[in-house]
matplotlib code that plots the C-alpha trace (Angstrom):
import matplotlib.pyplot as plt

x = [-8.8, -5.7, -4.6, -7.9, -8.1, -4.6, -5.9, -8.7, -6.7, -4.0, -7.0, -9.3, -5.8, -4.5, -8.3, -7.9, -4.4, -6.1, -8.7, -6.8, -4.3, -6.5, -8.5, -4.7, -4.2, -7.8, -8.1, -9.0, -6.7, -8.7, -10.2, -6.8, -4.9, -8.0, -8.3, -4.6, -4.3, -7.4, -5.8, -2.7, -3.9, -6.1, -3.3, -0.5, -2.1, -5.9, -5.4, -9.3, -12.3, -14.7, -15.1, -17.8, -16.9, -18.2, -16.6, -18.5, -17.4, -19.3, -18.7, -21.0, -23.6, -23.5, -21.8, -19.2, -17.9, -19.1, -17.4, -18.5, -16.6, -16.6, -13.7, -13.4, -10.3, -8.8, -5.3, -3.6, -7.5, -9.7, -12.5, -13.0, -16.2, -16.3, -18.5, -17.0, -18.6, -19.2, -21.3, -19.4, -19.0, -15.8, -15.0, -11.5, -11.1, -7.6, -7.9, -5.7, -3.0, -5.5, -6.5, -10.1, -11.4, -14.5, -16.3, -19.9, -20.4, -17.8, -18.6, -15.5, -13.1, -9.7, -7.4, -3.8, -1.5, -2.4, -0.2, 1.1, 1.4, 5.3, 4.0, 2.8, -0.9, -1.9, -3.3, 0.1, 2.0, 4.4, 5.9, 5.0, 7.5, 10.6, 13.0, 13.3, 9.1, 9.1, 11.5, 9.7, 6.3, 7.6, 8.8, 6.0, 3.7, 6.2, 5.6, 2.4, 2.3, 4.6, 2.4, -0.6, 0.4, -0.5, -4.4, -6.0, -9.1, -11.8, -12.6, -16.1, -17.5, -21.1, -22.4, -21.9, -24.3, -24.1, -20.8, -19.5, -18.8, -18.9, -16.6, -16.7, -14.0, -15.3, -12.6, -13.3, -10.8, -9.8, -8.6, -6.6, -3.3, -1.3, 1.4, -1.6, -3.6, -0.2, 0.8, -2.4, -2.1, 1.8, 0.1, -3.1, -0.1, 1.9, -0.9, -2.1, 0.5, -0.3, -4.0, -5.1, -5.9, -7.2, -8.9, -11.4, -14.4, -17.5, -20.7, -20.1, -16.7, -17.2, -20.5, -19.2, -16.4, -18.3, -20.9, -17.4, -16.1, -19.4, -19.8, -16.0, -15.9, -19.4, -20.7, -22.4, -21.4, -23.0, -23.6, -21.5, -18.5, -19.2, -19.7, -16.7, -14.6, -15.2, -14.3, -11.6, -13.6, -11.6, -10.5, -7.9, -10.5, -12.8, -10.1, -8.6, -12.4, -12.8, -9.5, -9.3, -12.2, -11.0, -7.4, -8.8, -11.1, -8.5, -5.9, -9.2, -9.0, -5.6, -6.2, -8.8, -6.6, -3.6, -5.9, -7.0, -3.4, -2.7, -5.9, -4.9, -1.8, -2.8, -5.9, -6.9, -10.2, -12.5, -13.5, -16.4, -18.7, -22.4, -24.1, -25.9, -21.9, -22.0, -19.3, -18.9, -15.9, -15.6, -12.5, -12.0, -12.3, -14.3, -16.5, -17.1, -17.4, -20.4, -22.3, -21.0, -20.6, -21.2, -17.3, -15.9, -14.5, -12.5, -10.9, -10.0, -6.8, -8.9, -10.6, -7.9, -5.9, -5.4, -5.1, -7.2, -7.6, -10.0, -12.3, -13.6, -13.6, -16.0, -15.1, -17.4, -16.3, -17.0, -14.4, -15.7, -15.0, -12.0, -10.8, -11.2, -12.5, -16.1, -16.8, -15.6, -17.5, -15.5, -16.3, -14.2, -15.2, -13.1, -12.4, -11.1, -10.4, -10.3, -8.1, -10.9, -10.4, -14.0, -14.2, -15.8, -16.6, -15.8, -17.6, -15.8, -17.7, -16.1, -18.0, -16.2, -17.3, -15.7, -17.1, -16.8, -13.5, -11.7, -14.9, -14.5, -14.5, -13.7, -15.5, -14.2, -15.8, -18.8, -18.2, -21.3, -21.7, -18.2, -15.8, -12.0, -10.5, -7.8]
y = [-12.1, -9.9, -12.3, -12.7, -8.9, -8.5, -11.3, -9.2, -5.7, -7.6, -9.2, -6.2, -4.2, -6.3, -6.5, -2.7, -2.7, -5.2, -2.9, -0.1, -1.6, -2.4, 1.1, 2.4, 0.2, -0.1, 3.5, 6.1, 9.1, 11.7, 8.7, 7.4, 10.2, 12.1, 8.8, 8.5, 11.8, 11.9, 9.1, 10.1, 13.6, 11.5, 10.1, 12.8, 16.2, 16.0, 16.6, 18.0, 15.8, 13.4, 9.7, 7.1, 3.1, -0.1, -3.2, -6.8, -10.1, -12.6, -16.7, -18.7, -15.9, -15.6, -13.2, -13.9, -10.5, -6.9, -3.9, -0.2, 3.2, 6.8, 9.2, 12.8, 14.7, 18.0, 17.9, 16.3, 16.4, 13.4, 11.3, 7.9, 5.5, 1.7, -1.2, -4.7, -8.3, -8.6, -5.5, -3.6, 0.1, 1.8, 5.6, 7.5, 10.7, 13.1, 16.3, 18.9, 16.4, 14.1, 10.7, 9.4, 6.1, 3.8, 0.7, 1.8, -1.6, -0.3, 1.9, 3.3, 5.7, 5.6, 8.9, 9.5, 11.2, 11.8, 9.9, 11.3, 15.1, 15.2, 13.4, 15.7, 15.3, 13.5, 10.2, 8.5, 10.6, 11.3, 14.2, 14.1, 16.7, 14.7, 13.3, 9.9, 10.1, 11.7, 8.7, 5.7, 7.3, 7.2, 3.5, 2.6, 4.2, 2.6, -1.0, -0.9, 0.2, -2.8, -4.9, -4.6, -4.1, -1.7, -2.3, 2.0, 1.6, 0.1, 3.4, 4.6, 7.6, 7.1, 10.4, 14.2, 14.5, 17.9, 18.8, 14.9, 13.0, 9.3, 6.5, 2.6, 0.1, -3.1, -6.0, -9.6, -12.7, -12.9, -9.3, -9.5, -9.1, -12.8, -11.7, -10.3, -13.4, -15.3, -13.5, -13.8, -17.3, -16.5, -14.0, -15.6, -18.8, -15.9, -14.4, -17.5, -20.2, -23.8, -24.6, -25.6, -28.9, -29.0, -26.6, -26.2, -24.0, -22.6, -21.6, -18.8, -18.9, -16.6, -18.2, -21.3, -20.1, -19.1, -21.7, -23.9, -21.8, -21.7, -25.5, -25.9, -23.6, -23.9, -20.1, -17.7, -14.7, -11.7, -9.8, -7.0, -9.6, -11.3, -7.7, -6.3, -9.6, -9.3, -6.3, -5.8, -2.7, -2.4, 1.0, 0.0, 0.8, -2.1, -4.5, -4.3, -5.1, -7.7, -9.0, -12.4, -13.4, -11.8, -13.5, -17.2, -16.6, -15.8, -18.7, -20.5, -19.5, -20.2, -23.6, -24.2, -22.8, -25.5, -28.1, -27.5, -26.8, -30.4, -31.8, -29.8, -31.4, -34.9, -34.9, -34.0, -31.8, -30.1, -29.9, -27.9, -26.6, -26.2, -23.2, -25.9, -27.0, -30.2, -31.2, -32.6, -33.8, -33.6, -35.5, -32.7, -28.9, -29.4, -31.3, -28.8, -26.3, -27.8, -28.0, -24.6, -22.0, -19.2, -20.0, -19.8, -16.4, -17.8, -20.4, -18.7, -20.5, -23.6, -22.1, -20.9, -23.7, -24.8, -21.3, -18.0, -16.4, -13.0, -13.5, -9.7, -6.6, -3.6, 0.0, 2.9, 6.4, 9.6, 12.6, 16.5, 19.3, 20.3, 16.4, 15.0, 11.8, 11.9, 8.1, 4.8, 1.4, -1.5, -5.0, -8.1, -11.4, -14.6, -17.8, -20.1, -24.2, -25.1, -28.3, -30.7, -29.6, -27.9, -24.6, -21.6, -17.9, -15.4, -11.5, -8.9, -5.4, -1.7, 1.3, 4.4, 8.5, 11.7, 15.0, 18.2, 18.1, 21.6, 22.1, 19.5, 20.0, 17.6, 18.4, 16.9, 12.8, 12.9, 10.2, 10.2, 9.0, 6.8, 6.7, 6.9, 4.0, 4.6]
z = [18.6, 18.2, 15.3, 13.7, 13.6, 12.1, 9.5, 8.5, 7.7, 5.9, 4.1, 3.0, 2.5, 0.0, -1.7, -1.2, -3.0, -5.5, -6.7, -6.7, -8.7, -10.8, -11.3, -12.3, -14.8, -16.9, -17.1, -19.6, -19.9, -17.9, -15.7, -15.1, -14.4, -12.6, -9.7, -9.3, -8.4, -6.5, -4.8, -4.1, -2.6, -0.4, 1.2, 1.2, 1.6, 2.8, 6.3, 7.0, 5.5, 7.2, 5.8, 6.1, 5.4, 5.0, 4.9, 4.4, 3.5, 2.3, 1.6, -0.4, -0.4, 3.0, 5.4, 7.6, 8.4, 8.6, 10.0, 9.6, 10.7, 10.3, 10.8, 11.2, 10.9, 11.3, 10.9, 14.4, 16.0, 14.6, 16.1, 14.6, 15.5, 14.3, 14.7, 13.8, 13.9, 17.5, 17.4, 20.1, 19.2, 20.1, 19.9, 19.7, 20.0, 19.4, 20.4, 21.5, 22.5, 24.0, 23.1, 24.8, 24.2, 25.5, 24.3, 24.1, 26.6, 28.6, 32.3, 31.5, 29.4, 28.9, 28.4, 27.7, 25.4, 21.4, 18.7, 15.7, 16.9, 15.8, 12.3, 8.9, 9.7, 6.4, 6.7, 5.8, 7.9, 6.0, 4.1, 0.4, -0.4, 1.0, -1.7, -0.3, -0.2, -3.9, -4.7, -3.1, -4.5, -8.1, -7.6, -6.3, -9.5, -12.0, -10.4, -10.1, -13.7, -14.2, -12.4, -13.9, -17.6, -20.7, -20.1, -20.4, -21.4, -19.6, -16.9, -18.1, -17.2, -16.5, -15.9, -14.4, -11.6, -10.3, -8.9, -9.0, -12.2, -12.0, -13.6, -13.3, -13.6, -14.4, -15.1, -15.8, -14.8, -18.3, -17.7, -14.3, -14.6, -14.3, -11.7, -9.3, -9.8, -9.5, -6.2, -4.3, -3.3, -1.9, 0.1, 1.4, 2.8, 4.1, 6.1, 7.3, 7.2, 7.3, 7.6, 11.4, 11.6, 15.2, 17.1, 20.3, 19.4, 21.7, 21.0, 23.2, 25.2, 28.0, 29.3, 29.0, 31.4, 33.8, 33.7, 34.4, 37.1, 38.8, 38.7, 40.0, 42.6, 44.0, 43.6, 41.4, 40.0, 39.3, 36.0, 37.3, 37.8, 34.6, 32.4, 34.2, 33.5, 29.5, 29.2, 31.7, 33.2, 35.9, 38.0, 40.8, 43.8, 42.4, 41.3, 44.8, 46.2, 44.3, 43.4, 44.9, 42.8, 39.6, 39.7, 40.9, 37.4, 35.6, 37.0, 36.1, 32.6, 32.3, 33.3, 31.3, 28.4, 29.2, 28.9, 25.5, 24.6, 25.7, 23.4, 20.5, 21.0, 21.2, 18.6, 15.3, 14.6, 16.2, 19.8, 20.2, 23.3, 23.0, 24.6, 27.2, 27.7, 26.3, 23.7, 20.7, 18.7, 14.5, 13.0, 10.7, 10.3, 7.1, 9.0, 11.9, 9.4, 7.4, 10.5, 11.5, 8.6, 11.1, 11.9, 8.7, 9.0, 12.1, 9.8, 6.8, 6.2, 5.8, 3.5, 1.6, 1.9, -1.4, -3.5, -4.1, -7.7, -8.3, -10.9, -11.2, -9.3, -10.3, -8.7, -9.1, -7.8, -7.9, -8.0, -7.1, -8.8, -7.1, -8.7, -4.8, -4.1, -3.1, -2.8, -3.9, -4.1, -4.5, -5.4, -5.7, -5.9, -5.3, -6.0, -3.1, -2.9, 0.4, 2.6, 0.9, -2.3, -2.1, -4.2, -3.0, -3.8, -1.9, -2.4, -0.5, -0.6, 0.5, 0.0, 1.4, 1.2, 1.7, 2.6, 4.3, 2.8, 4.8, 6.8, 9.0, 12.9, 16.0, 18.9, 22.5, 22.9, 25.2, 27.6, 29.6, 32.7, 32.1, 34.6, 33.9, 34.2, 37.2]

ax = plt.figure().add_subplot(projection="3d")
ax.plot(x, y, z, "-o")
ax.set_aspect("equal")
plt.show()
């Protein structure tokens, strides 16, 4: 999970960096200089606004990952809620030197010190005033500029509405600059590596577990045990009540876990569970995946295998009076060729806004009826 998780931000922060990049270089005078600087303040010396984002990526026309987040922040104090694939909920609060967290599944919270409090309170934490900061920033700006060529002129502004005027950046493959386009693949193989060529998959993992651990060891456990276990929802007066059962699941996990280390060592493909427990085998990953597309996202690098190239990325934002960003909708579609040599297209979609923007205020988390985890 931790890995998939650290695939996807590398992923939507280089498609991030990607349309960015490009919304620098196609740009107007004013529109140019107006979202670069929006930009940049965004990042350096904002330290009280309250964001709303959206992140969905899509494969084929269909969707194969979704995540959605707001954040509030008010310099070292913010609260941050976001909702990912799974559909669990988690919530972070930072206030007054301390950090609470629960999973909205979760009976309990969690509660420690706050990060950052030593750090300028801007959302790259860093000090935008530093030399060695002014000096990396103006690199930075002069590759990028490098990067993505002499292009100025394709930012349109669409229309003052109110307080906000809007703009659109609208680039077609033809248009994308060749080291970007040239780079992506070098990334996506850095990211991901070598494509996995054998791999044991579940329809649902945890009830298979216990399903296996109930026919094993003869009993049946409860939906306390079982919602406790997924979540690791444990304070140290119930672990030590039911410890015995929670360590002889876990050593049954881990065995289970050997065992399909030694099959992924000896085999090729796909083994995969059913939600009834039976099994079925699939020589390759292409193969699993055409009967299973809901997995895709989990097996990106096969999808990738063979190269990525972006055939056009459309940004329209909107920049308030004071020249802050107010929102920002990004879309970038891909091209992909996959282990088989089978091409696909790839849409990824952010849409982010900004507002109370100085106004902005963090009160404490409610944690409800939550106990703290011990």
């Amino acid at each position: 999970m931790q890995a998939r998780r650290r695939l996807v931000v590398c992923l939507v922060a280089g498609v991030l960096l990607l349309a960015v990049s490009v919304g620098a270089a196609f740009g107007s005078v004013n529109g140019y200089d107006r979202y670069k600087q929006a930009a940049k303040d965004l990042l350096l010396r904002e330290e009280n606004f309250t964001a709303q984002a959206q992140i969905q990526l899509a494969m084929d026309g269909a969707e194969i990952f979704r995540w959605a987040g707001s954040w509030a922040k008010d310099g070292a104090d913010s609260a941050s809620v976001s909702t990912a694939w799974e559909g669990d909920r988690e919530y972070i609060t930072e206030k007054d030197g301390v950090r609470t967290s629960f999973s909205e599944e979760s009976c309990l919270y969690d509660q420690g010190p706050a990060t950052r409090r030593d750090w300028p309170q801007t959302i790259l934490g860093v000090d935008a005033d530093d030399e060695m900061i002014r000096r990396l920033l103006d690199f930075a700006e002069n590759a990028l500029d490098l990067a993505v060529g002499n292009l100025k002129n394709n930012v349109v502004q669409l229309a003052n509405e109110g307080e906000t005027t809007l703009y659109q950046v609208n680039v077609a493959q033809v248009q994308i600059p060749t080291l970007l386009n040239a780079g992506l693949p070098a990334l996506a193989y850095y990211l991901m590596g070598s494509p996995q060529e054998t791999a044991v998959e579940y329809a649902d993992y945890l009830d298979f577990l216990y399903t296996r651990y109930e026919q094993a060891r003869g009993v049946t456990l409860s939906q306390e045990i079982r919602d406790r276990y997924a979540l690791g929802d444990y304070t140290s007066s119930w672990y030590e009540a039911h410890r015995t059962l929670v360590e002889d699941l876990s050593s049954f996990a881990q065995d289970w876990a050997s065992q399909c280390a030694a099959w992924e060592g000896e085999h090729k493909g796909v083994l995969y569970y059913r939600a009834d427990g039976t099994e079925q085998t699939y020589a390759t990953v292409g193969a699993f995946l055409a009967d299973h597309p809901e997995k895709r996202f989990a097996h990106l690098d096969y999808c990738l295998a063979q190269g990525v190239a972006v055939d056009t990325v459309v940004n329209t934002f909107r920049l308030d009076q004071a020249g802050r960003l107010a929102d920002s909708d990004f879309q970038v579609t891909l091209t992909g060729t996959d282990q088989a040599g089978e091409r696909h297209t790839f849409q990824a979609h952010f849409t982010v806004a900004f507002t109370q923007y100085g106004t902005t205020a963090v009160p404490p988390l409610d944690v409800g009826e939550r106990q703290l985890r011990s």
